[in-house]
Structures are given as C-alpha cells and as structure tokens.
N, C-alpha and C positions, 0 to 999 in steps of 0.2 A: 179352231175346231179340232185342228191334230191335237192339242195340247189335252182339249178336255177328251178325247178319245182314248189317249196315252195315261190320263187316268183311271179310267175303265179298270186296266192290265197293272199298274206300277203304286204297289204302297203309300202310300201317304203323301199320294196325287192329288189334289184339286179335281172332281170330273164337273161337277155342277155348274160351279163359279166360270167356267170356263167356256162350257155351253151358253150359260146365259148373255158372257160378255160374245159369244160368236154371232149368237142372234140379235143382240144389240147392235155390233158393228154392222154385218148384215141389212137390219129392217136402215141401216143407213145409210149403205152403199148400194147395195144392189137387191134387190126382187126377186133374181131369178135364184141368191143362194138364200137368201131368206125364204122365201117359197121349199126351196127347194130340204133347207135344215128342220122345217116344220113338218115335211111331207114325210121326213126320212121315217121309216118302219121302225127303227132303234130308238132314237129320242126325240120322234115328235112329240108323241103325248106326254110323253115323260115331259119335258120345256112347256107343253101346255099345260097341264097340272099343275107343275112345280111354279108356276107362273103367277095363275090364276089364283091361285088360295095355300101355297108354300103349305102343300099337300101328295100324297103320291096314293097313286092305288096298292092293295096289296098285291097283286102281281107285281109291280114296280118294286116292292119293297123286302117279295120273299128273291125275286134276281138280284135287286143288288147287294142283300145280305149276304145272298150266295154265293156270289162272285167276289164280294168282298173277304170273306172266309176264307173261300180256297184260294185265292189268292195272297193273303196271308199266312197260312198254316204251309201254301207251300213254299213261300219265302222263309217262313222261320226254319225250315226243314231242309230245304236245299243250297239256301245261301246265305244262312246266319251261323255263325259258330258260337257265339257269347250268349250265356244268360239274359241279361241283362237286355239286350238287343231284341229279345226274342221277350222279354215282358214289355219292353216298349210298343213294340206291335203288338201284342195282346190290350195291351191298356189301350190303344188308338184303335183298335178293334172293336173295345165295350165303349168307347166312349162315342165312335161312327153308330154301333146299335144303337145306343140309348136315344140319340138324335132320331135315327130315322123312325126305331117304331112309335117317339112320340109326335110325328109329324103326325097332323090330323088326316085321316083316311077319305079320297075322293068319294065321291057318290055320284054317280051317274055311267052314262058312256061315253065310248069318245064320240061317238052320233052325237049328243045331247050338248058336248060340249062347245064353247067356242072358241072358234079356229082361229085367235086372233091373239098374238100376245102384247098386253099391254106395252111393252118395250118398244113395240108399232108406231106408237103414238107421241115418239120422243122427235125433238127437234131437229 
C-alpha cells in the first residue's frame, strides 16, 4: 500500500499495480484492511472501477493527469539538469496519457456500483 501510494508523488512509480496487489493480499489476509483500502475516500472507487471494467471516471482521469503533469514538469525543472532526462519524462508522460485517456470511461455512480472487487473472490 506505501508502495502504490509513493507512486502517486515519484515519477515513473508504479501506483496502480500496486493498489491492486494490496487489495489482493488484503481480500487474503485480513477484512478489516481490505474493508478498510476499499472504503478509503482516495482510491476506493478508483480500485473499484479500475477493477471492475480496467475503466476510470473522468474525474479520475482529469486528477491523475494532473498530478501526473505536475509532477513531472516539476521534476524535469527542479531536479533534472540533462536534456535528454527531461525527454525521457516527457515521452513517459505522453505515453501514461495515451493509456489513460483510452481507458474506456465509467458510467454510472459509485451508489450504482458494486462494492465488491473481483480479487474477493480469489483462493
């Protein structure tokens, strides 16, 4: 969970892969952080969406553009000196957009939706 969190903030992190596998170990060992990583206000729905149909809402998708951006432009600015460095994170920038905006877009609410992720269901 730190791990995919620490993506959020640090360039060319993993955030997804990392949630995913938290709630997998999670819906395996315990209930009360699997309940509990589903509930969370930050990436419940985000893990149920993403889950459910490897979809995001566009509020999901204009934050982590967003945050994906400025955290890039501020890394190429404050802590890159090289050319070269600084196209690497731009190209790994267009190529994080391209992915997400063609993630298919949710439809519904999170009321509508259900509270359950498949990964549940694992042995």
């Amino acid at each position: 969970m730190g791990l995919g969190m620490l993506g959020v903030f640090v360039p060319l992190f993993p955030t997804t892969p990392f949630l995913l596998l938290a709630a997998y170990l999670y819906a395996r060992s315990s209930d009360r952080l699997y309940r509990g990583l589903l509930s969370n206000r930050l990436v419940g729905d985000y893990l149920h969406c993403y889950d459910e149909g490897r979809c995001m809402t566009g509020r999901h998708k204009a934050v982590t553009l967003g945050f994906l951006w400025t955290i890039l432009a501020a890394t190429a600015t404050l802590a890159v000196g090289s050319w070269w460095t600084r196209g690497l994170l731009g190209g790994v920038g267009i190529a994080v957009t391209v992915h997400i905006l063609l993630l298919p877009r949710e439809r519904g609410t999170a009321g509508q939706r259900k509270r359950s992720l498949h990964l549940r269901s694992a042995p």
